[in-house]
C-alpha positions as CSV (number, residue, x, y, z in Angstrom):
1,X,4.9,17.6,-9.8
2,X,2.7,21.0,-9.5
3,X,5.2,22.7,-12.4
4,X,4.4,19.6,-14.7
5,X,0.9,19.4,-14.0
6,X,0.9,23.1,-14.6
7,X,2.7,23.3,-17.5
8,X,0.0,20.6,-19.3
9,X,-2.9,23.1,-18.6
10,X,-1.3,25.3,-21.1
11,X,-1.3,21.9,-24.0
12,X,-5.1,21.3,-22.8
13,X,-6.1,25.0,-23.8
14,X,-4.6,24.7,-27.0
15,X,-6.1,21.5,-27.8
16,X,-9.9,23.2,-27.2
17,X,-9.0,25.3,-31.0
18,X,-12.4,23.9,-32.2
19,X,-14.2,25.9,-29.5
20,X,-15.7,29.3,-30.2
21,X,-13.5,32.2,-29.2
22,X,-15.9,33.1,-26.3
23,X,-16.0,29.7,-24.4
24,X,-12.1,28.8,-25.2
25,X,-11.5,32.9,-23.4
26,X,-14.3,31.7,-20.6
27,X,-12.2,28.2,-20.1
28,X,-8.6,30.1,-20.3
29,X,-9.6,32.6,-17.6
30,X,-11.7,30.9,-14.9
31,X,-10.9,27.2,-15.4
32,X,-7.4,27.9,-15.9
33,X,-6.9,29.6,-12.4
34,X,-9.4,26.9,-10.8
35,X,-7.0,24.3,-12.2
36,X,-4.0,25.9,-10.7
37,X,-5.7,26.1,-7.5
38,X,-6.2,22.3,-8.1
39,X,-2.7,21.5,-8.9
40,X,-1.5,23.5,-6.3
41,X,-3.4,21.0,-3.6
42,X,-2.5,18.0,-5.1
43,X,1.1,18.7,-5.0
44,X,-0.1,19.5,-0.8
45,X,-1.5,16.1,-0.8
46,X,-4.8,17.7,-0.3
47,X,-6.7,15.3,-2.5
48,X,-9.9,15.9,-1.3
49,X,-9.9,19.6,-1.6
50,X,-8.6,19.1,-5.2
51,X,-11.3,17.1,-5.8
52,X,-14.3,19.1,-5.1
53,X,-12.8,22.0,-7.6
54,X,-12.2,19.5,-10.3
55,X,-15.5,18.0,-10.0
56,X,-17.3,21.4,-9.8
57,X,-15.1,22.1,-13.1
58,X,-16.6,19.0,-14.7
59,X,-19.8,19.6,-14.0
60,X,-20.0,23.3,-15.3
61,X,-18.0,22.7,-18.2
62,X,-19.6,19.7,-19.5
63,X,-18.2,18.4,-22.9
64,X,-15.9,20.9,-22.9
65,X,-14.1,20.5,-19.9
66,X,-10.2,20.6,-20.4
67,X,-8.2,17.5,-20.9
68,X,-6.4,18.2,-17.5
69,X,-9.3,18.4,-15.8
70,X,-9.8,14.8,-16.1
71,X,-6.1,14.0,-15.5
72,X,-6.4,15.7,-12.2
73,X,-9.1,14.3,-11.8
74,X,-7.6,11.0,-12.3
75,X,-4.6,11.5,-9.8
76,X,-7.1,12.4,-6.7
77,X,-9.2,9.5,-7.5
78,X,-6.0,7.5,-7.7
79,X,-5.2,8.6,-4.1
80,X,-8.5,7.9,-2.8
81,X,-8.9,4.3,-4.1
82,X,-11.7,4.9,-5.8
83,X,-10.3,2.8,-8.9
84,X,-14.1,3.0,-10.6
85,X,-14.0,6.7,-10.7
86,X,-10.3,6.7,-12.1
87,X,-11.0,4.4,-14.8
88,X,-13.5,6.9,-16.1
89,X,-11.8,9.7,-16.0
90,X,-8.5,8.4,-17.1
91,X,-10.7,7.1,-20.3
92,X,-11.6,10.5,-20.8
93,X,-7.9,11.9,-20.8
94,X,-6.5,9.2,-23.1
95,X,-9.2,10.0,-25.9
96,X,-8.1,13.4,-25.6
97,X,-4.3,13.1,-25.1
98,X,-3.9,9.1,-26.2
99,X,0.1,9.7,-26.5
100,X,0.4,11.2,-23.2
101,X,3.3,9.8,-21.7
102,X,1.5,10.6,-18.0
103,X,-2.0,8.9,-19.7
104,X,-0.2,5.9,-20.4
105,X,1.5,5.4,-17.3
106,X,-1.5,5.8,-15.3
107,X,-3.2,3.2,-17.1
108,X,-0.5,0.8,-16.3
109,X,-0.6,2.3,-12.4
110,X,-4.4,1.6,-12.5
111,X,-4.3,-1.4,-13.5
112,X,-1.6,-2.5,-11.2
113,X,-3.4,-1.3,-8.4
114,X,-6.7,-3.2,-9.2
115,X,-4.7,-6.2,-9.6
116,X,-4.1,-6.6,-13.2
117,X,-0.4,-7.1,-13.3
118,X,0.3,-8.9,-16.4
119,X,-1.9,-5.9,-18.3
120,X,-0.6,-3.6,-16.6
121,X,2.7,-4.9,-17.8
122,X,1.4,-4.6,-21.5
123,X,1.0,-1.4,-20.8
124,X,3.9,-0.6,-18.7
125,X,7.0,-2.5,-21.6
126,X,6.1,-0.5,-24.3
127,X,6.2,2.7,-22.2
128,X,9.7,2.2,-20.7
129,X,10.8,1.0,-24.4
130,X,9.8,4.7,-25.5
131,X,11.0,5.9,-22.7
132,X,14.0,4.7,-20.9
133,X,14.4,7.0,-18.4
134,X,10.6,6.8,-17.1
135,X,11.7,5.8,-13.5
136,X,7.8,5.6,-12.4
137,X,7.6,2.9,-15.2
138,X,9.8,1.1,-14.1
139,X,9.0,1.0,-10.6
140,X,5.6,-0.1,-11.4
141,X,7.0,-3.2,-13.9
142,X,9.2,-3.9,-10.5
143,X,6.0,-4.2,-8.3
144,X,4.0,-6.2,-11.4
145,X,6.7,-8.3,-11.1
146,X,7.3,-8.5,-7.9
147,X,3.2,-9.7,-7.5
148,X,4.0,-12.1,-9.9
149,X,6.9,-13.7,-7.6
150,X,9.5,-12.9,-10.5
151,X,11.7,-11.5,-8.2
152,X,14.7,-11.3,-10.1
153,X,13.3,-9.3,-13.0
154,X,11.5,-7.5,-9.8
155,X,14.8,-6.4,-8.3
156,X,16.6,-5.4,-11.4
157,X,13.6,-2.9,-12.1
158,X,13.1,-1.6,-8.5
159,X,17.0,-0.9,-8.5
160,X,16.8,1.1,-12.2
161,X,14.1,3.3,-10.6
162,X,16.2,3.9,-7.7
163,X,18.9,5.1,-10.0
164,X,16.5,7.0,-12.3
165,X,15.2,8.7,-9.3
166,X,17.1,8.6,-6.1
167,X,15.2,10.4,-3.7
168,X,11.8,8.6,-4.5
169,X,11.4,7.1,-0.9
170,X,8.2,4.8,-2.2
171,X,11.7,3.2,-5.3
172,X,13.8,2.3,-2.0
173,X,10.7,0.6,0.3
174,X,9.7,-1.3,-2.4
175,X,12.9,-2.6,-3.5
176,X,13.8,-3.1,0.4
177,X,10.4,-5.6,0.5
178,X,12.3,-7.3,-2.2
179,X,15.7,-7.9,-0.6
180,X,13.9,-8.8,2.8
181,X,11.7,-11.5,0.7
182,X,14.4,-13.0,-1.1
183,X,16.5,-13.3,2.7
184,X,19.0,-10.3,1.7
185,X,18.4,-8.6,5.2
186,X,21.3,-6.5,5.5
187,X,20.4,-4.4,1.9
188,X,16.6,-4.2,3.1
189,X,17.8,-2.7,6.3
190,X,19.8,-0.4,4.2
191,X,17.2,0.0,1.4
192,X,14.0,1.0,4.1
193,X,16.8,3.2,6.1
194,X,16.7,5.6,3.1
195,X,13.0,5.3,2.4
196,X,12.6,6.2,5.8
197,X,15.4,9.3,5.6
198,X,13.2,10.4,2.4
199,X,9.8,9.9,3.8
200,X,9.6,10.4,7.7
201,X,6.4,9.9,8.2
202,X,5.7,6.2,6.5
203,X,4.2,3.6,8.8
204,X,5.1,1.1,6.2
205,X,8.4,1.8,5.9
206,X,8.9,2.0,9.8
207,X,7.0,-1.0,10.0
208,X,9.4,-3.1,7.6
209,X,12.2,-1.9,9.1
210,X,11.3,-3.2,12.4
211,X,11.0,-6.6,10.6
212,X,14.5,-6.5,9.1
213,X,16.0,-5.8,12.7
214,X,14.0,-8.2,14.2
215,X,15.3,-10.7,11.6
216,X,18.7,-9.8,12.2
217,X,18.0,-10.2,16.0
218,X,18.3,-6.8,16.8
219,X,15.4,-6.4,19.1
220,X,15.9,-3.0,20.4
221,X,16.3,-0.8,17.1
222,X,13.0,-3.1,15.9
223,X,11.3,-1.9,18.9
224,X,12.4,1.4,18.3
225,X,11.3,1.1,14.4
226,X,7.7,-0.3,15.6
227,X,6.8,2.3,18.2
228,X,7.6,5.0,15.6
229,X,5.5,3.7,13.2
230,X,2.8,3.3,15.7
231,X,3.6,6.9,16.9
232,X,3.0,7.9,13.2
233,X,-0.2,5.5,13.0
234,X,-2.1,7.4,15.2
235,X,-1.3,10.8,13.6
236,X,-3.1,9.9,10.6
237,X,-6.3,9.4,8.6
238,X,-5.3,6.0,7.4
239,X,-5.2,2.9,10.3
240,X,-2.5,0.2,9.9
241,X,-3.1,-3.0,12.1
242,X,0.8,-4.1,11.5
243,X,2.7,-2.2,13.9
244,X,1.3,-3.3,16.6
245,X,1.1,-6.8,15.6
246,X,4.5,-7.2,14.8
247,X,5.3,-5.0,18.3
248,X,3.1,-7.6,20.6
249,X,5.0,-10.4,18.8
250,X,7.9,-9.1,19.4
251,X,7.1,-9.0,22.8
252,X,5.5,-11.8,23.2
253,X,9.1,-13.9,22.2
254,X,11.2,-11.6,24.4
255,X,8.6,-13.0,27.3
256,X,6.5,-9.9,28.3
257,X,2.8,-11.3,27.4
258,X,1.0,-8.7,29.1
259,X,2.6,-5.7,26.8
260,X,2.0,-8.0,24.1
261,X,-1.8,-8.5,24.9
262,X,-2.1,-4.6,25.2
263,X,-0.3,-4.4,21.6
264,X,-2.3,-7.5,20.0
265,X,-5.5,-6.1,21.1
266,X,-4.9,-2.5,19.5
267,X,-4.2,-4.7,16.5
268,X,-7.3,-6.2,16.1
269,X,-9.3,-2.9,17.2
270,X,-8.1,-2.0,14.1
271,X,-8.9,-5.5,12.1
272,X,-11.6,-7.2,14.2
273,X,-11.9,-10.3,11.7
274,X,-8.4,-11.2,11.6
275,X,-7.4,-14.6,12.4
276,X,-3.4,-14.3,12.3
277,X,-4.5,-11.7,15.2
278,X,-6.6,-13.7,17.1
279,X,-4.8,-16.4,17.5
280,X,-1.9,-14.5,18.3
281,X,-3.7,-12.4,20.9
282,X,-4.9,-16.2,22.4
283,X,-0.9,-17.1,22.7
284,X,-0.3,-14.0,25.0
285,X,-3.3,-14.9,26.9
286,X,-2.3,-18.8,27.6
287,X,1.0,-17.5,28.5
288,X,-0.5,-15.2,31.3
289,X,-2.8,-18.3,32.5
290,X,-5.9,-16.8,30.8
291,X,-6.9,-20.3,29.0
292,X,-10.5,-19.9,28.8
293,X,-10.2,-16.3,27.1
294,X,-7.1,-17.7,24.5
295,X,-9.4,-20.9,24.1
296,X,-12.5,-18.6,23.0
297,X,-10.1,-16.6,20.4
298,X,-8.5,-19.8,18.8
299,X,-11.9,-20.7,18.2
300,X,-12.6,-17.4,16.1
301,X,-9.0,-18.0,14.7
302,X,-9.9,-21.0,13.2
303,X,-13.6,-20.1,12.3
304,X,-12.4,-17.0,10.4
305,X,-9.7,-19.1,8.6
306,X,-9.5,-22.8,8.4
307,X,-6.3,-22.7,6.7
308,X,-4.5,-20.6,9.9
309,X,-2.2,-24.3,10.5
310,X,-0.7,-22.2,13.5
311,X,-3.4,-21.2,14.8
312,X,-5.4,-24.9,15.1
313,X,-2.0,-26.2,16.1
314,X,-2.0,-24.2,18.9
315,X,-5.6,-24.5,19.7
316,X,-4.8,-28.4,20.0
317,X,-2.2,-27.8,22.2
318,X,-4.9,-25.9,24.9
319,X,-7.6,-28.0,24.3
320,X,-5.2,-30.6,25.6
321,X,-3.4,-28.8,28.1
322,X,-7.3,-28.1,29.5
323,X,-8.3,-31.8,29.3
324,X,-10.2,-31.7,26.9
325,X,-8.7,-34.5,24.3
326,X,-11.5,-35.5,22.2
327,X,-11.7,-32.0,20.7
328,X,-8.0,-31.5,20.8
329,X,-7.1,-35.0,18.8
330,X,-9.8,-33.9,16.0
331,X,-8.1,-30.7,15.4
332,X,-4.6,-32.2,15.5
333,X,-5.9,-34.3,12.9
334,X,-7.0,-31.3,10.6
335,X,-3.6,-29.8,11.3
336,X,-2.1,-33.1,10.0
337,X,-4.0,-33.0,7.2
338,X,-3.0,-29.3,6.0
339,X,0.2,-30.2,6.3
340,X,0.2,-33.1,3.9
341,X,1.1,-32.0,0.2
């Protein structure tokens, strides 16, 4: 990635001709290096160290700042989810460089991850039509796709990227989420299995692989898979809730509520307002006689989301169990109802 990012700076200089020969010199020397220096850290994953040159770049360079500055730019911002920031700066690199194979495909990756998928789609056709052999392209049209619930056309792009570029661990997790949504468990296992070989320290990938084993009723290897990505989880900056959901539910059907309560809890220390993991949390509790504690968090459960059918279901089933049947027939009847068509 650096040798590509580098290469560019060389294009960007060239397309500053219209400067005098003073401030081109000024922006070959100085900016040049401070963009290597950027390049270098973003092929580190040090986004936020890259950032702070490029911005100081932008700033003192003003409307001549090179066209890779803003591309840079663009990828940090990318990284850091600040979608706002990207837009702008991508905008700036496009008017610059509007046939740049990268600009485009960032536009299609922005909009993807803001949500836009069939734009991002009109981006992302055309591209991979140009371009064949684009394998990010066509790994983003897989995930468009695969937010769209096409999942057929989702598979058959996730598995051209993973032929286009096999050692792209993010290509094999992706197209494992497919397999294990469309019931192919055996070729997730297989497909996260590599991810994971490529990219050791992915929660998500450990995380999903536990899922596949626990589908396939292998309870060990998915405890195994979910206390490595909890391992990994609390090595880095970025908090994940799932792990140890999935882990406490996994304990909680193989009968040991109290590990599943400590599990559950870190779950929602990390999502407070999360009523899948509330009402979870309140199962482990009623099955370790703690009723009035479970019946206080099914009460969130519901409150937070009063389309969580589970969770009232359940809550019914204490408020009988505790006697108290008035309040436990009127939410059986709003369970009823959500079940209707």
């Amino acid at each position: 990635m650096q040798t590509k990012i580098l290469g560019r700076i060389a294009l960007a200089i060239a397309l500053l001709s219209s400067l005098p020969a003073a401030a081109l010199a000024s922006a070959a020397g100085a900016g040049q290096d401070r963009l290597q220096e950027a390049a270098r850290l973003i092929s580190e994953q040090k986004f936020g160290e890259a950032r702070e040159i490029l911005e100081a770049l932008l700033a003192s360079a003003g409307e001549h700042a090179l066209p890779e500055t803003y591309y840079q730019l663009t990828l940090c911002y990318l990284k850091q989810r600040e979608w706002k920031k990207a837009e702008k700066t991508l905008q700036a690199f496009r008017r610059s460089s509007p046939e740049n194979v990268s600009g485009v495909y960032l536009e299609g990756y922005l909009l993807f991850s803001t949500g836009r998928y069939e734009e991002s789609l009109k981006v992302m056709e055309p591209l991979v039509a140009r371009n064949p052999e684009h394998a990010a392209s066509h790994k983003v049209i897989g995930l468009d796709q695969f937010m769209l619930e096409r999942m057929e056309l989702a598979e058959a792009e996730l598995k051209r990227a993973t032929v286009l570029a096999p050692e792209d661990a993010d290509a094999h997790y992706y197209l494992g989420r497919i397999y294990f949504s469309r019931n192919n468990v055996p070729s997730a296992v297989a497909a996260f299995q590599r991810a994971a070989e490529l990219d050791a320290s992915s929660v998500k990938t450990f995380n999903h692989l536990g899922q596949t084993y626990e589908a396939l009723v292998q309870y060990p290897a998915a405890r195994a898979a979910y206390l490595r990505a909890i391992e990994l989880e609390k090595q880095q900056a970025e908090k994940s809730e799932w792990p140890y959901f999935n882990l406490g539910a996994l304990c909680l059907k193989e009968g040991r509520a109290a590990e599943a309560v400590d599990y559950l809890q870190q779950a929602l220390s990390r999502h407070p307002a999360w009523s899948e993991g509330k009402a979870k949390l309140a199962m482990a509790l009623v099955s370790l006689g703690r009723q009035p504690e479970a019946l206080s968090l099914f009460e969130e459960a519901v409150r937070l989301d009063a389309r969580n059918a589970e969770a009232r279901y359940q809550y019914a089933r204490l408020l009988t169990q505790m006697g108290k049947q008035d309040e436990a027939e009127r939410q059986l009847l709003l369970f009823e109802k959500q079940q209707k068509p």
